[in-house]
MIMI-907290 format. One record per residue: residue number from 1; x, y, z of N, C-alpha, C, O in turn. Coordinates in nm, 2 decimals. Layout:
N
GUTI    n     n.u     n.v     n.w    ca.u    ca.v    ca.w     c.u     c.v     c.w     o.u     o.v     o.w
GUTI  NUM       X       Y       Z       X       Y       Z       X       Y       Z       X       Y       Z
...
This chain:
67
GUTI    n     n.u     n.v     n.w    ca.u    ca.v    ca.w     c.u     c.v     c.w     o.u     o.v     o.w
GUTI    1  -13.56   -6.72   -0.33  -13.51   -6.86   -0.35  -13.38   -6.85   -0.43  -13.36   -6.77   -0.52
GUTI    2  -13.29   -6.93   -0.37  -13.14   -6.90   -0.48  -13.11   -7.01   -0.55  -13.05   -7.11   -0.51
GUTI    3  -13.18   -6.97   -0.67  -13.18   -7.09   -0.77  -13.04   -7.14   -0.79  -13.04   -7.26   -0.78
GUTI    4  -12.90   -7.09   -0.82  -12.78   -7.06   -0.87  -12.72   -7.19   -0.79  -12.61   -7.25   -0.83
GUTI    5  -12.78   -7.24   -0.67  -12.73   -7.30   -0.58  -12.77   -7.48   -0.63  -12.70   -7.58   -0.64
GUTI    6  -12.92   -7.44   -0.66  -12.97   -7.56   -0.66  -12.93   -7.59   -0.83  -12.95   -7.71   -0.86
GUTI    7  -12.90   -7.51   -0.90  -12.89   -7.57   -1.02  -12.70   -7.60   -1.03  -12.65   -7.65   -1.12
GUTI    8  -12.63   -7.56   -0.92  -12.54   -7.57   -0.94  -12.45   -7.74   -0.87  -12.34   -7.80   -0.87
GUTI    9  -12.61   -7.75   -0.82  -12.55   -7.90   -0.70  -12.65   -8.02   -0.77  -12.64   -8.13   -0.72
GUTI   10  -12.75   -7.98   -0.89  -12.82   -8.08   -0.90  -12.78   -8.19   -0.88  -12.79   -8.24   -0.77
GUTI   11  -12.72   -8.26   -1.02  -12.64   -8.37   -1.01  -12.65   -8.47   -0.86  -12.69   -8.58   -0.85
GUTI   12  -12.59   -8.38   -0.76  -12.57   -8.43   -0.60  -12.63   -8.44   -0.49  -12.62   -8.49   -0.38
GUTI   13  -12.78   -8.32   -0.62  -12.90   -8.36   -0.48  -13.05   -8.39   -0.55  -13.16   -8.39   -0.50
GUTI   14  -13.01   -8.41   -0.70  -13.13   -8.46   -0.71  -13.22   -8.61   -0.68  -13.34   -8.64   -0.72
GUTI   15  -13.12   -8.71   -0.57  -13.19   -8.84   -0.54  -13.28   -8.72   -0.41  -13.40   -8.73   -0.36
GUTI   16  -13.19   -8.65   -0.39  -13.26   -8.57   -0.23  -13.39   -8.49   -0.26  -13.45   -8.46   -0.16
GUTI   17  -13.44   -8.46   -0.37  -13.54   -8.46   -0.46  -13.68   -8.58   -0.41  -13.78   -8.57   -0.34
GUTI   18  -13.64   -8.66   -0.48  -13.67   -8.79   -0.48  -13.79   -8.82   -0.37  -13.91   -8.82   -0.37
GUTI   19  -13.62   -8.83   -0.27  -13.67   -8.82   -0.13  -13.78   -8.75   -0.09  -13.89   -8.82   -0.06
GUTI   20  -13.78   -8.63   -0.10  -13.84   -8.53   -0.01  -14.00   -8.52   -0.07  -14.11   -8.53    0.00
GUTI   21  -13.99   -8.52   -0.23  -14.10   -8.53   -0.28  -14.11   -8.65   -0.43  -14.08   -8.64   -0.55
GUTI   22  -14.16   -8.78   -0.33  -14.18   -8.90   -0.38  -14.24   -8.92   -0.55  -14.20   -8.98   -0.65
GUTI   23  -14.36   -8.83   -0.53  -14.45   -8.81   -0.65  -14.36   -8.80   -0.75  -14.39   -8.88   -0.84
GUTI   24  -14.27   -8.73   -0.77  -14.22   -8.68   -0.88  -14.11   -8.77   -0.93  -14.01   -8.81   -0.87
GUTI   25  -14.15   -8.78   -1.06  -14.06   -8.92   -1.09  -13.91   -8.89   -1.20  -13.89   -8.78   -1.25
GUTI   26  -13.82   -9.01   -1.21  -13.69   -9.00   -1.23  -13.72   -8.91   -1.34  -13.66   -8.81   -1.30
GUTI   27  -13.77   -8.89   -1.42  -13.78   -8.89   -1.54  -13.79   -8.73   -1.54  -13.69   -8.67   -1.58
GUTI   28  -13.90   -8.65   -1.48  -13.93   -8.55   -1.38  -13.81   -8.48   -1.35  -13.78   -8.37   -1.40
GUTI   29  -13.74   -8.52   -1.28  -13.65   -8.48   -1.20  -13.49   -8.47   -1.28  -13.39   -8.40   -1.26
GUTI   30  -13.51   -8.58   -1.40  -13.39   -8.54   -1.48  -13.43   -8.43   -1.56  -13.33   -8.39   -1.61
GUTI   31  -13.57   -8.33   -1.61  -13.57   -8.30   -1.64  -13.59   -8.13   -1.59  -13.57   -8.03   -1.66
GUTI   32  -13.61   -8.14   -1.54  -13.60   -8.01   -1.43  -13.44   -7.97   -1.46  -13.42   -7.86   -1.52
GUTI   33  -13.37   -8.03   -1.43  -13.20   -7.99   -1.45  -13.19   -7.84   -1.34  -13.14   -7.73   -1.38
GUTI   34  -13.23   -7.87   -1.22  -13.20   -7.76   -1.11  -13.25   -7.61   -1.12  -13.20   -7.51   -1.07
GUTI   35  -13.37   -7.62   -1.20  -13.46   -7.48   -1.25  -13.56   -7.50   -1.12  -13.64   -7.59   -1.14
GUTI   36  -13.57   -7.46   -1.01  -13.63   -7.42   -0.88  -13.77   -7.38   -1.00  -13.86   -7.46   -1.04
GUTI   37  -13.77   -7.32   -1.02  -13.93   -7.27   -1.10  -14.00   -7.42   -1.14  -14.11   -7.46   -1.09
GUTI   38  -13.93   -7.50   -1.24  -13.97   -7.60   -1.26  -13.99   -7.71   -1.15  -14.07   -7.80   -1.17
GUTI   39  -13.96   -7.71   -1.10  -13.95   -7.74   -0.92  -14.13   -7.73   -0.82  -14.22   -7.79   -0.79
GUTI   40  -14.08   -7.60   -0.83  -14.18   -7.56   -0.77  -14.29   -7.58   -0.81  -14.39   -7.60   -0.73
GUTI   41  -14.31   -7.58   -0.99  -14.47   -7.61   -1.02  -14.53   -7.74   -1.04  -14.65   -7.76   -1.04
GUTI   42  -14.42   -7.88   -1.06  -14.43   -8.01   -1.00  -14.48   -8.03   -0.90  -14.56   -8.11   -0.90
GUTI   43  -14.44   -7.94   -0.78  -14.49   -7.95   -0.67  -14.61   -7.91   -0.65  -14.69   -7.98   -0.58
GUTI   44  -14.66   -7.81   -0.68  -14.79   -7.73   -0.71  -14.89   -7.84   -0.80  -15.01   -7.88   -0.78
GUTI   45  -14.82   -7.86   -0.87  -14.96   -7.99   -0.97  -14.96   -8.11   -0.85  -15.05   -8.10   -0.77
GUTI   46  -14.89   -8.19   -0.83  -14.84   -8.30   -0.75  -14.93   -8.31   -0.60  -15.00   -8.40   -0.57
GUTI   47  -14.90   -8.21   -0.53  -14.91   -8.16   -0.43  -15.01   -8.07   -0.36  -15.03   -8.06   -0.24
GUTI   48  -15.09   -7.98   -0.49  -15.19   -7.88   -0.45  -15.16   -7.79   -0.38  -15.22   -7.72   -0.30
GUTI   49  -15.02   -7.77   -0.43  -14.99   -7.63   -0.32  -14.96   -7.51   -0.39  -14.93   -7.50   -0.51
GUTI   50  -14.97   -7.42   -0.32  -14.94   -7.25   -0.37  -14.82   -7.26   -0.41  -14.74   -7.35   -0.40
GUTI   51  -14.82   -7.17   -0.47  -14.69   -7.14   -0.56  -14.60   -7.09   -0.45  -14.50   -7.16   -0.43
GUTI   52  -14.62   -6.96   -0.33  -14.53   -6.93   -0.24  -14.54   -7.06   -0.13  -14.47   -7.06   -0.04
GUTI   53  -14.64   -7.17   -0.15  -14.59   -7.25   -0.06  -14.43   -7.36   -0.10  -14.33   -7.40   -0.05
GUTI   54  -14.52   -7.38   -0.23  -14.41   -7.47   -0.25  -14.27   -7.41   -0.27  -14.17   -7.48   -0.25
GUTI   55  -14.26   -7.23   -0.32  -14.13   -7.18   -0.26  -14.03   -7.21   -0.12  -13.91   -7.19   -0.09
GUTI   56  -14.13   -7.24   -0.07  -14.13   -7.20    0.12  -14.06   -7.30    0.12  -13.94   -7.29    0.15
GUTI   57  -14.13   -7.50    0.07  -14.09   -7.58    0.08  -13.95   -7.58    0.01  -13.85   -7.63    0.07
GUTI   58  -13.93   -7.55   -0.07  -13.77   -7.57   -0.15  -13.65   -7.51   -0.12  -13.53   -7.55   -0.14
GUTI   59  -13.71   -7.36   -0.07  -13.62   -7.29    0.03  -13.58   -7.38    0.13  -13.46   -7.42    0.12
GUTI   60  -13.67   -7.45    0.26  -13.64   -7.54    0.35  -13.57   -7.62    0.28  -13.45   -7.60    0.27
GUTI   61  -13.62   -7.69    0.23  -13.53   -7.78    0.18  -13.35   -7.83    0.16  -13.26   -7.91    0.19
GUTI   62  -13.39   -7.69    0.07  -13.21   -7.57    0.03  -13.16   -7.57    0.14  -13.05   -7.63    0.16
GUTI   63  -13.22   -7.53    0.21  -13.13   -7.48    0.36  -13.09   -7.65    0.48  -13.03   -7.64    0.59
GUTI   64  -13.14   -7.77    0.43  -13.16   -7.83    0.50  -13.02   -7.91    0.42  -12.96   -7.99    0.49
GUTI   65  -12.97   -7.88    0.28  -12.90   -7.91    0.24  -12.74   -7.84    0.28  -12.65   -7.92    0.29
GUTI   66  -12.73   -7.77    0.29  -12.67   -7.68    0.34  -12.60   -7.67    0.51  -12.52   -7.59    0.56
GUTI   67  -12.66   -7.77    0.55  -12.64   -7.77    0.70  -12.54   -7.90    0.73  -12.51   -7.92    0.84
């Protein structure tokens, strides 16, 4: 996962956040400050998912931004 990316665009894509995964609130998400780790285990509590899943998901995600 390339965190460097996501902590470097937060600011621009944290409503895209939001979006993608609803659960997690403003508050949440300002405080993450584009740490993919912290990311991922929101999603893991939130969500019930594996740790490499929610990787999987944020990679997608990444890449969906990017396009």
């Amino acid at each position: 996962m390339n965190t460097d990316i996501i902590e470097g665009k937060w600011k621009q894509v944290k409503g895209s956040v939001q979006t993608k995964w609803g659960e997690i609130t403003n508050d949440e998400v300002d405080e993450i400050e584009g740490d993919a780790t912290k990311l991922a285990g929101l999603i893991q509590e939130r969500y019930g998912r594996t740790k490499e899943q929610a990787e999987r998901e944020i990679e997608e995600w990444q890449q969906g931004l990017n396009t």
